[in-house]
C-alpha positions as CSV (number, residue, x, y, z in Angstrom):
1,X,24.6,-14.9,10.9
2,X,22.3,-17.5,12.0
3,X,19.9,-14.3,13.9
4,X,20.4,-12.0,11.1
5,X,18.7,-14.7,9.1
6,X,15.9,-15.4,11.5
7,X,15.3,-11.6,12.0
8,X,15.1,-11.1,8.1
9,X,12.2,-14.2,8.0
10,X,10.1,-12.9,10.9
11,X,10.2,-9.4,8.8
12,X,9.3,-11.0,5.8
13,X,6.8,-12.9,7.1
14,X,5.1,-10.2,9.5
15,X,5.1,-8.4,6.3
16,X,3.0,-11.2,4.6
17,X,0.7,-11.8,7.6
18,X,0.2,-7.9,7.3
19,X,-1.0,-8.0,3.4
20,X,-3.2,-10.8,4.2
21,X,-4.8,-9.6,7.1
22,X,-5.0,-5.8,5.6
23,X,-4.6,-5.8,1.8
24,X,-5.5,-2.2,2.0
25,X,-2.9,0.6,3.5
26,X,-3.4,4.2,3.6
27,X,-2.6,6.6,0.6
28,X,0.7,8.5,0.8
29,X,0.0,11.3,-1.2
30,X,-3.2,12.1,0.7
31,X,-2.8,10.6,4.0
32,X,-5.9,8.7,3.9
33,X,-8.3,11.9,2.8
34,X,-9.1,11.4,-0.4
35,X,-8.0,14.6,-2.2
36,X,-4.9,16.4,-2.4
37,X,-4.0,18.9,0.4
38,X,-1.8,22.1,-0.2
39,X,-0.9,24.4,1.5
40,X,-0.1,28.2,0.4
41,X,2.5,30.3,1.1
42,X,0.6,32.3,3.8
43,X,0.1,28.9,5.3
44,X,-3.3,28.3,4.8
45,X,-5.1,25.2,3.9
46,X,-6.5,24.5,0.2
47,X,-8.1,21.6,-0.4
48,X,-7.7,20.3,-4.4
49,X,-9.0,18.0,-6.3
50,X,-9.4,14.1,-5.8
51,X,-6.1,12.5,-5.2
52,X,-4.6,10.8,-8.7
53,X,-3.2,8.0,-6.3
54,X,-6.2,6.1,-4.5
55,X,-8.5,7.8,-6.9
56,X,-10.4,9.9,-4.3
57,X,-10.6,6.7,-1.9
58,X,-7.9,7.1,0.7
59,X,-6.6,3.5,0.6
60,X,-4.0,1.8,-2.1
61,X,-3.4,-1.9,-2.5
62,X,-0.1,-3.1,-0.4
63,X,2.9,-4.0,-2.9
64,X,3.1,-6.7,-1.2
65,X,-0.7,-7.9,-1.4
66,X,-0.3,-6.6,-5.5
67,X,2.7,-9.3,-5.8
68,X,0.5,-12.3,-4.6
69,X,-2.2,-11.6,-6.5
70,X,-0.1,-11.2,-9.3
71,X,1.9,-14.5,-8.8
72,X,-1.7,-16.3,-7.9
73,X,-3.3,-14.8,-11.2
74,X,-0.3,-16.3,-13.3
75,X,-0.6,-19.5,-11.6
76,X,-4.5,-20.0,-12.2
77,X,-4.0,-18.9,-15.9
78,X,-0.9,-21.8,-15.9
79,X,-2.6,-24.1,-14.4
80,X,-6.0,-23.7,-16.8
């Protein structure tokens, strides 16, 4: 019980030290490129438009990184 614990706390916070030393991860949809990639029946590549996701950047905030700046925004504004 007691390592279950410990190994759930070192994920957690390997997860945090990750956000906070890369706020930014790679797009899913994209993979990073920017725009959406399809590909056809015939199997060839088509390149689309600008991914809806990242907005044509390639990168998307971490949830993680989005829930402390969320819970650091509410407690500025609280603390005003």
């Amino acid at each position: 019980m007691l390592t279950a614990s410990a190994a759930i706390f070192l994920a957690i916070a390997g997860y945090a030290a990750l956000c906070a030393a890369q706020p930014f991860g790679t797009c899913r949809k994209c993979s990073g490129a920017g725009r959406a990639v399809r590909v056809n029946r015939r199997g060839r590549v088509k390149v689309g438009k600008t991914c809806r996701r990242c907005r044509g950047h390639g990168r998307r905030l971490r949830i993680g990184r989005r829930l402390h700046n969320h819970a650091r925004r509410l407690h500025h504004d609280g603390a005003r």
